[in-house]
PDB file of N, H, CA, C and O in Angstrom:
ATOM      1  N   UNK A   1     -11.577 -14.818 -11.035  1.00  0.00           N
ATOM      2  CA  UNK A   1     -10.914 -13.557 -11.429  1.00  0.00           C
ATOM      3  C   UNK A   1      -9.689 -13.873 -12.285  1.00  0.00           C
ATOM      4  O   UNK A   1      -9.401 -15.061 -12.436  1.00  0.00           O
ATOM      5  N   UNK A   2      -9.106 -13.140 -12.733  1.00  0.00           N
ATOM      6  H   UNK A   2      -9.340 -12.175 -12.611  1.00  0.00           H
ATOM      7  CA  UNK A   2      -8.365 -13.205 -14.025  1.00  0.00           C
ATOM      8  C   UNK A   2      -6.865 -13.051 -13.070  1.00  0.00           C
ATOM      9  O   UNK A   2      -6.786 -12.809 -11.866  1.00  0.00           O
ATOM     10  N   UNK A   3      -5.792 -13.270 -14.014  1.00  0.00           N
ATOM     11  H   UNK A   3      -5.856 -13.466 -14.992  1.00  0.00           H
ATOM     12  CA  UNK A   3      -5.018 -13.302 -13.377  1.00  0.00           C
ATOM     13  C   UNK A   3      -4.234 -11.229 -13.094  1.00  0.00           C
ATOM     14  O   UNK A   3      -3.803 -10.480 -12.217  1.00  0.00           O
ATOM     15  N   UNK A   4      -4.502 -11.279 -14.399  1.00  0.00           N
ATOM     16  H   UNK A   4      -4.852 -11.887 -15.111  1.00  0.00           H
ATOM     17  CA  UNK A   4      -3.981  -8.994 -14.266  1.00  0.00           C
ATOM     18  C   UNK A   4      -4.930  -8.876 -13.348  1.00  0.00           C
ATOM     19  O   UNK A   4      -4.274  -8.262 -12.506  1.00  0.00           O
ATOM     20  N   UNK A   5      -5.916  -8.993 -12.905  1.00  0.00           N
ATOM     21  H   UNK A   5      -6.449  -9.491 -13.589  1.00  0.00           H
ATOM     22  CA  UNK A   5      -6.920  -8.573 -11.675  1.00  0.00           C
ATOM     23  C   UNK A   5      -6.638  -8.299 -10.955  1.00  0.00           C
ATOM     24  O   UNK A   5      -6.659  -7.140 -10.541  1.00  0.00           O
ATOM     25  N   UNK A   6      -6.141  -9.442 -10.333  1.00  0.00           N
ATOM     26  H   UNK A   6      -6.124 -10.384 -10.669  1.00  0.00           H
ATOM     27  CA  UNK A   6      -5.186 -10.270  -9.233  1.00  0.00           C
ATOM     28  C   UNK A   6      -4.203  -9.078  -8.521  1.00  0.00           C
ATOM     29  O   UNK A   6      -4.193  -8.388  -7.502  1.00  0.00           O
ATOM     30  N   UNK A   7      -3.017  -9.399 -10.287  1.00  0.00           N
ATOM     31  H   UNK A   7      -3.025  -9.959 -11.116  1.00  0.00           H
ATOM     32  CA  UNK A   7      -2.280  -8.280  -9.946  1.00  0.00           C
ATOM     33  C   UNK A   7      -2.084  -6.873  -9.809  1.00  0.00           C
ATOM     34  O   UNK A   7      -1.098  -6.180  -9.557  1.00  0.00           O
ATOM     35  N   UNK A   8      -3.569  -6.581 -10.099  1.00  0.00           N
ATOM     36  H   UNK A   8      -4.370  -7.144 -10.303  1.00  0.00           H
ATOM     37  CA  UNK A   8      -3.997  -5.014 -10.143  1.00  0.00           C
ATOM     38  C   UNK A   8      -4.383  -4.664  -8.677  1.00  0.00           C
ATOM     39  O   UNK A   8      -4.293  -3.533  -8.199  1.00  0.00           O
ATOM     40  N   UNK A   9      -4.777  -5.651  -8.092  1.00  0.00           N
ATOM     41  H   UNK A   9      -4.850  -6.570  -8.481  1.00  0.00           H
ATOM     42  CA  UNK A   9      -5.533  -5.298  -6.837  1.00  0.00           C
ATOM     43  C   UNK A   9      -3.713  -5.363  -5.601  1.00  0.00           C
ATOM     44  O   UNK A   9      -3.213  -4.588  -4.785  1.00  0.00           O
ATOM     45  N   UNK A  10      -3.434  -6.377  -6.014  1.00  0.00           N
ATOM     46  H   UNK A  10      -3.840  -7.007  -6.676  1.00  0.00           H
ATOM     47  CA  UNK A  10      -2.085  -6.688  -5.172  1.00  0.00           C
ATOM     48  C   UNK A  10      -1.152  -5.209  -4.752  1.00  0.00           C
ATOM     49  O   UNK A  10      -0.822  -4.734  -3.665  1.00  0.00           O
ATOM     50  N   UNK A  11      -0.903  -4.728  -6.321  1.00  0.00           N
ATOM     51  H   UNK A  11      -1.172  -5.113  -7.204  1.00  0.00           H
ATOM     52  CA  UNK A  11      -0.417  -3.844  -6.387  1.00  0.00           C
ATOM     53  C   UNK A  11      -1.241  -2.272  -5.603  1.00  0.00           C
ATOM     54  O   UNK A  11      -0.630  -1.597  -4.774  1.00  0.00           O
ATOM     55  N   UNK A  12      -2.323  -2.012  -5.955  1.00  0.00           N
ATOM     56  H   UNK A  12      -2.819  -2.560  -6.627  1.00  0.00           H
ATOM     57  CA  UNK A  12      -2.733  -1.007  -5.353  1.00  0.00           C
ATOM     58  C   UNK A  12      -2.395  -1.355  -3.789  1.00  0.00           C
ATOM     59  O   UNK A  12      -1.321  -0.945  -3.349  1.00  0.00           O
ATOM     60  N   UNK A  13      -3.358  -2.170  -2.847  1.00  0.00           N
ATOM     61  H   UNK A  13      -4.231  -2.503  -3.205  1.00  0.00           H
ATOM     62  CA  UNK A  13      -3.003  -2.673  -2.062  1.00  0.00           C
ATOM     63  C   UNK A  13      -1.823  -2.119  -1.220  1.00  0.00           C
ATOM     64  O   UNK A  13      -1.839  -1.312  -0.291  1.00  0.00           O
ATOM     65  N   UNK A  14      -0.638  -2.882  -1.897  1.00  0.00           N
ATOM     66  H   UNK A  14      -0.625  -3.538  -2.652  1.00  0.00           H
ATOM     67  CA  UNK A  14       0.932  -2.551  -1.268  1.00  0.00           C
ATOM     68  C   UNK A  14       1.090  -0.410  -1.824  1.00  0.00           C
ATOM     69  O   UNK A  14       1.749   0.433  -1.215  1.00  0.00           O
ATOM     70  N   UNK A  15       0.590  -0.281  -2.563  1.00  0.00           N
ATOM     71  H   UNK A  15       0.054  -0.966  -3.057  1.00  0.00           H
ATOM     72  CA  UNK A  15       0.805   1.245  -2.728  1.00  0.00           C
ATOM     73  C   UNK A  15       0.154   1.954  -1.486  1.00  0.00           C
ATOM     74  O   UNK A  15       0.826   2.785  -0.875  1.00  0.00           O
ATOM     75  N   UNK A  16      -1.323   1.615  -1.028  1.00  0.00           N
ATOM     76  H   UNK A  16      -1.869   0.940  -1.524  1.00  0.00           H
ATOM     77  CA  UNK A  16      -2.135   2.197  -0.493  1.00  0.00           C
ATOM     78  C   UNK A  16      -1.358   1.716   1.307  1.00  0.00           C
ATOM     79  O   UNK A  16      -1.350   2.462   2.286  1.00  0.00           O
ATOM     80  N   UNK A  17      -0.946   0.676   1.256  1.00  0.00           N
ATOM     81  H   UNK A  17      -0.953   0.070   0.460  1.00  0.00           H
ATOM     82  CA  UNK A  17      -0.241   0.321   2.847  1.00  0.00           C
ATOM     83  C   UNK A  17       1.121   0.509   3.019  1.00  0.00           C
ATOM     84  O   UNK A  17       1.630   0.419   4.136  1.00  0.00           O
ATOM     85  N   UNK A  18       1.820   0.786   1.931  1.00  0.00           N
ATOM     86  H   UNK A  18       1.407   0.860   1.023  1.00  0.00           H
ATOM     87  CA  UNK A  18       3.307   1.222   2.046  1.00  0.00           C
ATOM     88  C   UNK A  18       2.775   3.424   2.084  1.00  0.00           C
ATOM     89  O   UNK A  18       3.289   4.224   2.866  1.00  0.00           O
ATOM     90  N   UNK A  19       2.374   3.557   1.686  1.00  0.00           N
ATOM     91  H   UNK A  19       1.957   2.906   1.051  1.00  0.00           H
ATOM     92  CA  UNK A  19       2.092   5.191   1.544  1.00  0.00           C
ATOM     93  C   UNK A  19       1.402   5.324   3.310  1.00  0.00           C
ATOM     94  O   UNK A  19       1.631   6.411   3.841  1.00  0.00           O
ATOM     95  N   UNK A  20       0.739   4.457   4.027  1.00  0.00           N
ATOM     96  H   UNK A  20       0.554   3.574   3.596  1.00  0.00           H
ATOM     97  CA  UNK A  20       0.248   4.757   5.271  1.00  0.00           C
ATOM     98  C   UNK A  20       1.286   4.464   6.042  1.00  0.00           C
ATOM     99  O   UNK A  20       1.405   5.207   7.016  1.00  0.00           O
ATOM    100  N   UNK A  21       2.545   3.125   5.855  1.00  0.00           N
ATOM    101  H   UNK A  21       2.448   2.521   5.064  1.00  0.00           H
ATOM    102  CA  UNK A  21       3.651   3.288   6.577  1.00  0.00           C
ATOM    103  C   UNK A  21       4.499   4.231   6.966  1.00  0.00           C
ATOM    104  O   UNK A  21       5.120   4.481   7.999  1.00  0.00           O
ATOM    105  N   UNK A  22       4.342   4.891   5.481  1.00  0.00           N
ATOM    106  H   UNK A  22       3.837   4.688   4.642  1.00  0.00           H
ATOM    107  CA  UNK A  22       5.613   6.154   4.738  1.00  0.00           C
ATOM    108  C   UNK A  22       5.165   7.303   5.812  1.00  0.00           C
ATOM    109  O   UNK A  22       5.889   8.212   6.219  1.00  0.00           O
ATOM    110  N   UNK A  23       3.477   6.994   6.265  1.00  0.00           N
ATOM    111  H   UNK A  23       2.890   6.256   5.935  1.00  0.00           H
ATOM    112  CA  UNK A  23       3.085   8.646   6.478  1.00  0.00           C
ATOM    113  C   UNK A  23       3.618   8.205   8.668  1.00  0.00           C
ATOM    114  O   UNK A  23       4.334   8.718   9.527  1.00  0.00           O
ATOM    115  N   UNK A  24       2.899   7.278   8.579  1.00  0.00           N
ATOM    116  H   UNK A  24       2.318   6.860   7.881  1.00  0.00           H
ATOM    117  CA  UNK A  24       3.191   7.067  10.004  1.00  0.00           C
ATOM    118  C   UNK A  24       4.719   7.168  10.342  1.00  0.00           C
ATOM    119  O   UNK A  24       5.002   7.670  11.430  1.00  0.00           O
ATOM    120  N   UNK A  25       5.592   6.804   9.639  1.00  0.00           N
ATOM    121  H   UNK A  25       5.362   6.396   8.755  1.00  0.00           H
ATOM    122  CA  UNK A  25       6.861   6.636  10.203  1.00  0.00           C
ATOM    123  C   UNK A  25       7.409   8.056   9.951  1.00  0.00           C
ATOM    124  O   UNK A  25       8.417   8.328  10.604  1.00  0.00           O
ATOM    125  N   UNK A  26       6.922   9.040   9.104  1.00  0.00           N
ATOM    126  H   UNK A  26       6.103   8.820   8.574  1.00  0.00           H
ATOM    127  CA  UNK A  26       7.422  10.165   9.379  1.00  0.00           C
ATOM    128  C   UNK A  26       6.930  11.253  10.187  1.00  0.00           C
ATOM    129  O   UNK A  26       7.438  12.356  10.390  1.00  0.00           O
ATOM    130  N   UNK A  27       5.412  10.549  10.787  1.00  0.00           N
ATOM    131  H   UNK A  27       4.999   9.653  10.622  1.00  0.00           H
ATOM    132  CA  UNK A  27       5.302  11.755  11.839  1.00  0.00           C
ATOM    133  C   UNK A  27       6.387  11.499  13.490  1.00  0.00           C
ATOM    134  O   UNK A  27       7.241  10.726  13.923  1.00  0.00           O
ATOM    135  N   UNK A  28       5.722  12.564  13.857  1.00  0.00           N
ATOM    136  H   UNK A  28       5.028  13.192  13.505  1.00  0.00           H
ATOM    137  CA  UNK A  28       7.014  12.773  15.237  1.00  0.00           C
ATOM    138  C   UNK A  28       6.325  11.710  16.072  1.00  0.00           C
ATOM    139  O   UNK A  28       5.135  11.479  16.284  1.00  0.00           O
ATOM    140  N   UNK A  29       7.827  10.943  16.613  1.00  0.00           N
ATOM    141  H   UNK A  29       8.794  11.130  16.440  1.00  0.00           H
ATOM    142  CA  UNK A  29       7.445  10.307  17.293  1.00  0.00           C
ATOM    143  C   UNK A  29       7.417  10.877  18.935  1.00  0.00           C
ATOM    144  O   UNK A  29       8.388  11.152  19.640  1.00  0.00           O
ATOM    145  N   UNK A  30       6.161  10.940  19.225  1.00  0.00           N
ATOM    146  H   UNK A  30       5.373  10.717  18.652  1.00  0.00           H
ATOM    147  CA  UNK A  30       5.843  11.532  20.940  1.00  0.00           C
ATOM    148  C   UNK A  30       5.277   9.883  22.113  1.00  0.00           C
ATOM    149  O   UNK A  30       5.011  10.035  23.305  1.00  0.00           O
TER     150      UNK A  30
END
């Protein structure tokens, strides 16, 4: 694989697991 690949996938990645952090840490915590 190429190296922009690489960093295409890296990047989605951290978007797609920082946005599931973002969502978990703002629901209520019970």
């Amino acid at each position: 694989m190429s190296t922009a690949a690489i960093i295409m996938m890296v990047i989605s990645l951290v978007i797609i697991w920082g946005g599931l952090l973002v969502s978990i840490k703002r629901l209520p915590k019970e």
